[in-house]
N, C-alpha and C positions, 0 to 999 in steps of 0.2 A: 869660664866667665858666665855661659849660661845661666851654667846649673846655680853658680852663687846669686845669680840675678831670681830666681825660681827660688831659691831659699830667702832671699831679701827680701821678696814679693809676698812669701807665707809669713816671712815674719809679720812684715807690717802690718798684712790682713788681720794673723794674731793680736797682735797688738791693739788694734781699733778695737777687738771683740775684749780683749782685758780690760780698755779703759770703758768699757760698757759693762760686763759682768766684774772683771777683778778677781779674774782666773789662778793669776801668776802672780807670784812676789819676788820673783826674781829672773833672770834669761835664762837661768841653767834649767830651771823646773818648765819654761816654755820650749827650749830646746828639745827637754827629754821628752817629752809629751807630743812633740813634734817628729820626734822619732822615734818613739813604741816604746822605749824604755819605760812603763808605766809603774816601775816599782821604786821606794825610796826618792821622790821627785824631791822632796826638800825633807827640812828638820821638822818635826811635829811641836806643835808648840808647849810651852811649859807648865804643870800640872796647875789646874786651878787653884787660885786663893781663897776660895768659895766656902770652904769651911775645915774641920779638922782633916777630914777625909774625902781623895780625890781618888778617881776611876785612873785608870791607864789604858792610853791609847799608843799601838804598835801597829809597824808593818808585819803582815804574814804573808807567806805563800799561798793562794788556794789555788790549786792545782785542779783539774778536771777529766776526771776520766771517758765521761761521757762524752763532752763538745771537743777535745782534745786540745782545749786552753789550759794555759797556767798561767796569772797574773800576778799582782801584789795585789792586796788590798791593806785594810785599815781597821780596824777591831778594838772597840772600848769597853773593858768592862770595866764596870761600877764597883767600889768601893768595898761594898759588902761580899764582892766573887769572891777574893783569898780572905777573907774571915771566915774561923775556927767554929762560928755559933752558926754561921749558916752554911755548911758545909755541905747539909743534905738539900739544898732550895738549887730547882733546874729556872733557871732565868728566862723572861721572855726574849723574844729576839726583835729587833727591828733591822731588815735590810735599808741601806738609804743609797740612791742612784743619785752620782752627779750631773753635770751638765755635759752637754757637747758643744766646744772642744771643755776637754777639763780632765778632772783626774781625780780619783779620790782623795788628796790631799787636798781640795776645794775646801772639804767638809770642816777642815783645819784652821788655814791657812785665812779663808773668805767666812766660815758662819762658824767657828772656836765651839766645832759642839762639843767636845771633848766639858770645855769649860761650862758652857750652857748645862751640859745632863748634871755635872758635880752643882750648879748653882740651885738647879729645878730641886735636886734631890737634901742639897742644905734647907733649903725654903720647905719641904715636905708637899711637894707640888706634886711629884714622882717618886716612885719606889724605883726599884733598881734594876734594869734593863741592861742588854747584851746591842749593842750597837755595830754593826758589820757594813763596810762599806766597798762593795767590790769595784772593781772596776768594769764601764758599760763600752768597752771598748778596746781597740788592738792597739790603739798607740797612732799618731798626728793624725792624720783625717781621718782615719778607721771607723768612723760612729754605728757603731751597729743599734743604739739604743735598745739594747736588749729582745731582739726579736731573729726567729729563723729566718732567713731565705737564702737566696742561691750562696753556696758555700758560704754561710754565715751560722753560726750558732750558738749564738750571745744568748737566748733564751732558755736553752739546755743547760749553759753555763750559772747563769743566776739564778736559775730557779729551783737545778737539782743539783748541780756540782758544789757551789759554794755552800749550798742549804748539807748537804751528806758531808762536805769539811766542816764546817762548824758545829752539826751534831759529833761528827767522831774525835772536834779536838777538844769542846769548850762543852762545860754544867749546863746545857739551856735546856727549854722544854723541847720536847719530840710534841708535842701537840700543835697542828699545823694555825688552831684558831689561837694560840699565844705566838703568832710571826707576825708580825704588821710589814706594809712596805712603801716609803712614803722617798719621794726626790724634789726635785727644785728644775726648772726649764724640762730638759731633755729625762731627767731621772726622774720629775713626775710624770711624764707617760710613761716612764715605765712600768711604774708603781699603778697607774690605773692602767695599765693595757696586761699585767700580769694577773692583779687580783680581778680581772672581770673576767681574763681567759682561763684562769683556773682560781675559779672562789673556794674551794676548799682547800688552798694551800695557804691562804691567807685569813686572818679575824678583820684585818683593818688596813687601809689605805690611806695617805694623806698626800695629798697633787700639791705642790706650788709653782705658780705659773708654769703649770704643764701645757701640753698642747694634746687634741684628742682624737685626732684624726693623722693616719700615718701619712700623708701626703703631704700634711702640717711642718713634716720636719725631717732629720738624717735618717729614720725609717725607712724614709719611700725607697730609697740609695741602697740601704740593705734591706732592702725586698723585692730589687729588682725593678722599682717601679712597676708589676705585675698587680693589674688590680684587683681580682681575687685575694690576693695577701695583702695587701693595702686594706683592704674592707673585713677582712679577719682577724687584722691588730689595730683596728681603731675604736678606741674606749665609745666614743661618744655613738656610734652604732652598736654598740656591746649591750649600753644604757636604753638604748631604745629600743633594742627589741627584750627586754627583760618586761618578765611577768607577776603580778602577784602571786605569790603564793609559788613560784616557777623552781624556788631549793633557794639555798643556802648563798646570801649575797654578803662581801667582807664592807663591812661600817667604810664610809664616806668622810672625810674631811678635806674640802677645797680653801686654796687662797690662790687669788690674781687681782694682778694689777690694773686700775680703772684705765688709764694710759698705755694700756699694754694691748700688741695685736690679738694674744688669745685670750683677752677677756671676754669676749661673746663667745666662743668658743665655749669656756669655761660654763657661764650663764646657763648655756644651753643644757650641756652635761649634767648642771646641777641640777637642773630639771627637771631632765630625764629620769635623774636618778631620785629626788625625790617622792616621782609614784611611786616607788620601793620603801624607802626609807628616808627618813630626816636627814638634809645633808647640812653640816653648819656650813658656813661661807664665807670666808672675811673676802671679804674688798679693800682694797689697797691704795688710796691715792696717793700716790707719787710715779714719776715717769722713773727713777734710780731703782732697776731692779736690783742690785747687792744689797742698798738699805732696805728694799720690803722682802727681801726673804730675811735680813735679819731681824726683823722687826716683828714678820709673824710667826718665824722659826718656835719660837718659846708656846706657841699654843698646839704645836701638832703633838709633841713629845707629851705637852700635859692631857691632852685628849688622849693619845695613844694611849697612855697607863692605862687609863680606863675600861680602855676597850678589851684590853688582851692579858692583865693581871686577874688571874684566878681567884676564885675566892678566896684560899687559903695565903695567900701573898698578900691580898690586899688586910685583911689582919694582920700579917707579920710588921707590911710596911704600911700602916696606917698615912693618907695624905686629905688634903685640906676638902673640903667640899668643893664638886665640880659643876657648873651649873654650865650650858652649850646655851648658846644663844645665836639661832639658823642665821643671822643676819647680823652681821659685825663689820663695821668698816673703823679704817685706822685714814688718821693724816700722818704723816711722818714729813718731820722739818729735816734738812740736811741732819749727818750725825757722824761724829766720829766715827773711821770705821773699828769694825770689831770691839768685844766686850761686851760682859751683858753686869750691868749696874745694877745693884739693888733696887726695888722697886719705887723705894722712897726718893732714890737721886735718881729716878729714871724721868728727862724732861721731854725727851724726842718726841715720844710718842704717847697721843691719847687717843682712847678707844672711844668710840659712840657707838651704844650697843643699843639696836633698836628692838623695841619689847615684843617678842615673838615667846611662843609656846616654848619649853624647857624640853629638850633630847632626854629621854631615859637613857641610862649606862646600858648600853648591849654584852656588856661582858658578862655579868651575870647570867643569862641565857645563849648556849652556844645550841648552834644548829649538826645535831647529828652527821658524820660523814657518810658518805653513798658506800 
């Protein structure tokens, strides 16, 4: 009777955190999430409508020899992978970290990126990118979000086990400035606390509503709450003690929510990180975080191309003119969830883009590795 009283107790917990993020579409995928089964949590949803040609997204194993995980994760390639004319093109990679509690089937299930990359890439928004999404965690409260400490080693696991499976099973590039790595809550720190702790394994980073500081969030838990590790995985002191001219730093892309507790946070981060570099920024007003990550989702993938497609790719896949503008805020009215609607029938959401200086594309110039 306990115990069921103790699983009653987590569920419900879960449950208030779904009707707040919109983790789960069904009990059986909070169940399994609830209890480590992190692989095949539900169906993946069905190839996009978005144009003649749609990417495919699957469960795979990646396995770790290093951290001694093996997990499920999630892997889309784009449309162009099994085409005949592009047989010899090694793809870019973007790792995406979900949230904590959550699962890689978030990416599916809550922001339909599978759908979104075939709609950006119908529209010539984006060329055609390798999308991998591991899992940042052991299964029900496991969260490691991606970082070493006491018998944890989710950062060993993301950043070389999964990176050494997907070069040895999948066309992508081995050049660490064509990898981007961008998440949403708990999987944008990942994404800023990986590429600041090793910027040459990364070209580009894109945070939404992350948080930047390990004590911020399930980090601190898997670090022991020791604060020398705490202050060694916290982006926003990563940011601040960076120096001009200090080596090779991966491009910047923030979104948070005005209503959101790590919005100052955020602010801060950004800059910090502007005395380096241009960071764009959108601002998000609405208190519904599921609608502003879907809302700004669509701008990290069209910024990423930019950042991490080679020259010779961006002639192959020719896309629209990309213009950054450091200061972007969105209103978003309620919206259905999921879907991404052509631009013309898209009512939810308008941009106010305040007139600020123009981002140069950094992909054009990569900074030599050490």
């Amino acid at each position: 009777c306990g115990g069921l009283t103790i699983v009653v107790a987590m569920a419900g917990g879960v449950a208030v955190v779904n009707d707040y993020y919109g983790y789960y579409t069904t009990w059986g995928q909070m169940w399994a999430d609830l209890h480590g089964t992190s692989g095949n949590l539900g169906v993946i949803a069905a190839a996009s409508s978005a144009g003649p040609l749609s990417g495919r997204l699957s469960w795979v194993s990646l396995p770790g020899k290093l951290s001694g995980y093996t997990r499920e994760g999630l892997v889309y390639l784009p449309p162009q992978y099994t085409e005949a004319r592009y047989a010899h093109v090694r793809f870019p990679v973007v790792e995406l970290f979900h949230g904590s509690p959550g699962s890689p089937l978030s990416w599916d299930t809550v922001l339909r990126v599978g759908q979104l990359a075939d709609a950006l890439m119908a529209r010539h928004q984006i060329g055609p990118m390798v999308l991998v999404m591991p899992a940042i965690n052991g299964g029900g409260r496991d969260y490691q979000d991606c970082v070493n400490g006491p018998g944890v080693n989710d950062e060993t696991y993301v950043l070389k086990d999964v990176r050494a499976d997907v070069l040895a099973r999948y066309r992508v590039s081995s050049d660490p400035f064509e990898w981007g790595a961008g998440g949403y809550s708990s999987g944008g720190y990942c994404a800023a606390n990986l590429a600041l702790r090793h910027p040459g394994s990364f070209g580009a980073a894109a945070v939404i509503e992350g948080y930047y500081r390990a004590s911020d969030g399930p980090a601190a838990a898997a670090l022991g709450g020791r604060p020398a590790l705490e202050a060694a995985n916290s982006p926003l002191y990563a940011a601040e003690r960076l120096t001009p001219g200090g080596g090779p730093v991966p491009a910047f892309w923030v979104a948070a929510g005005t209503h959101d507790s790590d919005y100052k946070p955020a602010t801060v981060f950004t800059s910090a990180m502007d005395r380096i570099e241009e960071v764009p920024f959108v601002r998000v007003n609405t208190g519904d975080r599921g609608g502003a990550w879907q809302a700004v989702l669509p701008g990290a993938p069209t910024w990423m191309w930019q950042q991490l497609a080679p020259p010779d790719l961006r002639v192959l896949f020719p896309v629209a003119s990309y213009t950054v503008h450091p200061f972007t805020s969105l209103r978003i009215r309620p919206a259905k969830p999921h879907g991404y609607p052509e631009p013309k029938k898209q009512r939810n959401v308008t941009a106010e883009k305040a007139p600020a200086k123009v981002t140069p594309s950094r992909a054009a110039v990569k900074p030599a590795l050490d």
